[in-house]
N, C-alpha and C positions, 0 to 999 in steps of 0.2 A: 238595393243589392249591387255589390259593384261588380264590375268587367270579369275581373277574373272570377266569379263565382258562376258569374256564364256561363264563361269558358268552361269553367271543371261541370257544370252540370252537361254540359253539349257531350264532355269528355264521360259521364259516365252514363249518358244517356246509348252511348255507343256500350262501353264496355254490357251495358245491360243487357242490349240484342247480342253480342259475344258472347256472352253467358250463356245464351239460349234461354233469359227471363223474359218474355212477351209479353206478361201482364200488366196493365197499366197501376196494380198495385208497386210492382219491382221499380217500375219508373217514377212513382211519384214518392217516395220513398228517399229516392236518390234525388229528390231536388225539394226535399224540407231543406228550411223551413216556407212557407207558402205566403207568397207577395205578387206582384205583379209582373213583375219577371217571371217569375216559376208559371205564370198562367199564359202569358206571350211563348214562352219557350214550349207548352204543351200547345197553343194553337198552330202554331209553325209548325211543329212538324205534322199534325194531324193535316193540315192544308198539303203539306210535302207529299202526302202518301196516299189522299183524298182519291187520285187518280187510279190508280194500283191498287190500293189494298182501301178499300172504301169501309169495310168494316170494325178494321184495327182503328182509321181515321175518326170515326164516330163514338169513338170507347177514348180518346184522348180529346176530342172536345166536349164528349158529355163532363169527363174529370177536369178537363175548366173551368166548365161552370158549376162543379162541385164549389172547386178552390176558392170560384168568383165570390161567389154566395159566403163560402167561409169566412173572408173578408168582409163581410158585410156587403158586398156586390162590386165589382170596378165592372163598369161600364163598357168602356174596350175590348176588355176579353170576352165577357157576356157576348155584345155585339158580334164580334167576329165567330165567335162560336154556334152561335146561332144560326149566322148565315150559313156555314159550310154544312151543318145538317140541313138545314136547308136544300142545301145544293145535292147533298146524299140523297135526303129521302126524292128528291124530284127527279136523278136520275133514277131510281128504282123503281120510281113509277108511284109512290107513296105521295099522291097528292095533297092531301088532308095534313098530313105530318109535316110538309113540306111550309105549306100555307100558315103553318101555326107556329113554326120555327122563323119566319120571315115577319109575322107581325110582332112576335118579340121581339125580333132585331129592331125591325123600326120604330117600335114605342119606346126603345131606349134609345135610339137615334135621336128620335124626337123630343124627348127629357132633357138630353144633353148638349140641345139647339146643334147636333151635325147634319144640316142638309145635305151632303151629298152620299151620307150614307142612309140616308132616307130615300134619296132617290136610287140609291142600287137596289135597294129592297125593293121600292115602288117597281124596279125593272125587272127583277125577279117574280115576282107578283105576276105580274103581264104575263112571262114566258111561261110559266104555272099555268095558269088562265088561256092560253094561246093552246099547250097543250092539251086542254080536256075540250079543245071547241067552241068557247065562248070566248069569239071574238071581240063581240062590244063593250066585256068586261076587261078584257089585255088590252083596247085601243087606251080604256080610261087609266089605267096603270102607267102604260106609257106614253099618254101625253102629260099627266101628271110628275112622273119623273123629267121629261125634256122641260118640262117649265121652273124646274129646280135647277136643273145643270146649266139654263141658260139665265140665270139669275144668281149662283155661286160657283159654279163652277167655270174651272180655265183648260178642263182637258176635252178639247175638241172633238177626239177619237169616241169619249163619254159621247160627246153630245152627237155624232153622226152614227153611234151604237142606236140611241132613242130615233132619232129621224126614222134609221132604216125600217128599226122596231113597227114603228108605225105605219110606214108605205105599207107592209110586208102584211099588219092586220087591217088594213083600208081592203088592199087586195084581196083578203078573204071577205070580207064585209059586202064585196063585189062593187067598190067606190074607187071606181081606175085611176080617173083624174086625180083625184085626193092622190090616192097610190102612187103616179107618177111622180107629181109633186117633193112628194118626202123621199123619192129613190134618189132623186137628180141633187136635191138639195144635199145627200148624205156621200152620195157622191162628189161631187163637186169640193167636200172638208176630205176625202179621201184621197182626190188627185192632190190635195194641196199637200196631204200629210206623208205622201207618196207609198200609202199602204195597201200594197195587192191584196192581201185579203178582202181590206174594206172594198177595196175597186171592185173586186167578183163579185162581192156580196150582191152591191148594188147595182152592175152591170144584168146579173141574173137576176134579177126583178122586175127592172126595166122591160129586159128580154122578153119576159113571163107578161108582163102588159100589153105590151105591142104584139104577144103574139091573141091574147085575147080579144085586141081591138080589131084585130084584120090589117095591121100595119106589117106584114111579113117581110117587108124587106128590110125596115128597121131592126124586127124582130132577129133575125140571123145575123146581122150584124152584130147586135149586141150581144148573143148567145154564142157566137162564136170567141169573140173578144173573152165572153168569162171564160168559156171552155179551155182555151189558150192559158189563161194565166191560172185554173184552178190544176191545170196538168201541171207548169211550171210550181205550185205552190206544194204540188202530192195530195191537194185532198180531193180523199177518194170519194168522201158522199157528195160534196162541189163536181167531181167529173160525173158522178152517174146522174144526178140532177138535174146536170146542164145536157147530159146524152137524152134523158128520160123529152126534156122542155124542147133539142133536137128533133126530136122521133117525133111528135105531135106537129110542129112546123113543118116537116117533110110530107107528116101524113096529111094535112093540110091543103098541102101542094099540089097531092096527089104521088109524089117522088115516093112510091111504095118501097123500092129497094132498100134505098137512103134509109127509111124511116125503120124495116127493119135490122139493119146496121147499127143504126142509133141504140133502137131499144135492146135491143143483143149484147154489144159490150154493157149496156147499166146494169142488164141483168146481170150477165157474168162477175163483173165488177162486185154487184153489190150480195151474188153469192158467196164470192172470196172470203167479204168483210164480215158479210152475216145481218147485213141495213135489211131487213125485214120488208119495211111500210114500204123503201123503194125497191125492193123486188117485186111488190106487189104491182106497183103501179107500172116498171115494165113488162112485167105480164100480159097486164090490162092492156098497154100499147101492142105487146105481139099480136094478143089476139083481135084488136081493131084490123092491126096490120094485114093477118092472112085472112081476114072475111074480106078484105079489101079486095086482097090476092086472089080469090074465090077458093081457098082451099080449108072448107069448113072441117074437116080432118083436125087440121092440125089446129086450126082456131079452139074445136073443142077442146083440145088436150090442154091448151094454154088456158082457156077460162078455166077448167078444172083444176090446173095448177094452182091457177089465183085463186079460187075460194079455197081450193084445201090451206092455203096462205094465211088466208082469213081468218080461216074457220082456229088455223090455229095461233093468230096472235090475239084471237075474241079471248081464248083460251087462256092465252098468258095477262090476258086485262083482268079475266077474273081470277087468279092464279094470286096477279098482282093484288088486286082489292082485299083476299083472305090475308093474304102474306102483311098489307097494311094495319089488317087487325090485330094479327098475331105478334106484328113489332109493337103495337099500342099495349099488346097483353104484356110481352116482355120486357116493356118501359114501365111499364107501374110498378111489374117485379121488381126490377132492378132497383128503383126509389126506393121499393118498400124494405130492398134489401140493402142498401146503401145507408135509409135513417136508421134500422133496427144497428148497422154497424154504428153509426151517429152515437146512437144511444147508449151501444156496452162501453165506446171510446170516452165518452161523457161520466158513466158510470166507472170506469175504469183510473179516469181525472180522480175522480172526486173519494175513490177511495186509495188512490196515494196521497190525494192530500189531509184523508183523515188520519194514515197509517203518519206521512212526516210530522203529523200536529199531535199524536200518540208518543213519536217516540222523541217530539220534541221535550212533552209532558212530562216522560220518563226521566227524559236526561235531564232538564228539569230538578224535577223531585230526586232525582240521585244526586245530585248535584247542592244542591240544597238539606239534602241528609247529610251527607259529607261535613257540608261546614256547619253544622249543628255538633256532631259530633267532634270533630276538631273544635270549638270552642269549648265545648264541656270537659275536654282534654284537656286544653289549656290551662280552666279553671281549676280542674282536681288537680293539677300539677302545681299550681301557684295556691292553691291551698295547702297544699302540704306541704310546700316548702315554710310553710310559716308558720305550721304548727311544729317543724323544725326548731324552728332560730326560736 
């Protein structure tokens, strides 16, 4: 497909959402006929809109790998499509869904000899696995990908994304050393790359060890430092994090004030955002805090804050697990309602091609009556003329 067919699909890919047509029939529509292009241009923009509108985003890479498969499969597109539901269903909380759109991607990774999209999956995998609590199974993911990127790959930031990955499931694992290990190393590619983000990441890890170890002066140091740079970068679940990992260091100290300070702005902070898991856990700190303080009052009300917390994100895990079914129910639908279209479109081929091979027939045989009759013409004319002369 060339450039400018691109371009006009980019251009009526707009006029489409002007129109007010949202359906991904209006849009696919307007970029037959279907190639490789037409399947790149539907994962772009589902990637585009992935953040924002997650659900429109998953109705335009399932219809990629409609097109893929049309094609007989391209690779590429499959691949990339796969991942971004992927990434859909694992923010939703659809683990299972999530898990099975990721080994797709990589068993076509792996068909097509692309290591390093093996290893993003393999890294995907892990964060999956990292989130339901099985940490031993996310360590193996992501040592498995770090032995990829440091065997084909040349993007550094890739490879101190893995490192970090793995300090961060050592430290659930409750293996500090290890943990430290892979903090400093991921660090140490992040001063070079000079990326504050990565710095925070791994500075607050660091922090989170040493304050485990009983190394607290180290420990503030390095918490402080991430604190600094996660204010200067705006992120918000990095400040209340780093306030939350604060509050336990102070409470530590004994610095009772300090610590409820700490945990006060995370909580505030993370009521703004709506971070759940960390409102919970400064809760959990409040309430250390005022049994510290001897004011068992208010401790009560804070624990009871935190379980009704609990009690209702337990709520939305099982919310979550129905709602995974019920996308399972509505994907089979959707296939079953996508071949059955397959089939009238198939069926609908095949009888214009009987109607053009009918009235080719016709034209044909009229065609052929014609000149039968004009020869017979001919003859009776040039017969009579000779019974003429």
């Amino acid at each position: 497909m060339s450039k400018w067919w691109a371009i006009l699909s980019f251009g009526m890919i707009l006029h489409t959402f002007a129109s007010g047509q949202t359906g991904f029939t209006s849009l696919v529509g307007c970029l037959r006929p279907p190639d490789s292009t037409t399947i790149d241009l539907l994962n772009d923009y589902a990637w585009s809109i992935a953040r924002n509108n997650p659900d429109s985003a998953e109705i335009y890479a399932r219809e990629a790998i409609r097109e893929a498969n049309t094609l007989g499969g391209y690779p590429k597109g499959l691949i990339n499509a796969h991942i971004l539901l992927g990434i859909i269903h694992k923010d939703k909380g659809y683990f299972g869904l999530s898990v099975e759109h990721y080994l797709l991607a990589m068993e076509l990774s792996e068909s097509t000899g692309d290591h390093l999209r093996v290893s993003g999956c393999l890294n995907n995998l892990g964060s999956v696995a990292q989130e339901q609590g099985k940490f031993a199974e996310a360590l193996d993911y992501f040592r498995r990908s770090l032995a990829l990127e440091e065997q084909y790959g040349q993007d550094e930031g890739q490879r101190s994304i893995r490192l970090f990955n793995i300090g961060e499931a050592y430290q659930q694992l409750d293996s500090l050393d290890e943990a430290t290990a892979y903090y400093y190393n991921s660090l140490l590619i992040e001063e070079k790359l000079d990326s504050k983000e990565g710095i925070f990441y791994a500075r607050l890890g660091i922090g989170k060890v040493d304050l485990r170890t009983g190394n607290y002066a180290k420990a503030g140091e390095e918490l402080h430092k991430a604190l600094d740079l996660a204010e200067t970068l705006e992120n918000n679940p990095g400040i209340c994090e780093t306030n939350i990992a604060l509050g336990d260091l102070a409470l530590q100290q004994k610095s009772r004030d300090r610590a409820f300070s700490y945990y006060d702005t995370a909580l505030q902070r993370a009521q703004n955002s709506g971070y759940k898991k960390l409102q919970t856990e400064a809760l959990y700190g409040l309430y250390r805090t005022h049994l510290a303080m001897d004011r068992p009052d208010l401790a009560l009300k804070k624990l009871e804050a935190y379980h009704a917390l609990r009690d209702e994100i337990n709520s939305a895990v099982v919310n979550t697990r129905i709602g995974e079914l019920q996308a399972r129910y509505d994907l089979k639908k959707k296939e079953q309602e996508l071949e059955l279209l397959r089939k009238e479109e198939l069926l609908r081929k095949n009888e214009v091609k009987y109607e053009r091979k009918l009235r080719n027939y016709l034209l044909f045989t009229i065609a052929f009556v014609l000149i039968l009759i004009l020869i017979n013409f001919r003859r009776s004319r040039t017969g009579r003329g000779n019974q003429h002369a």
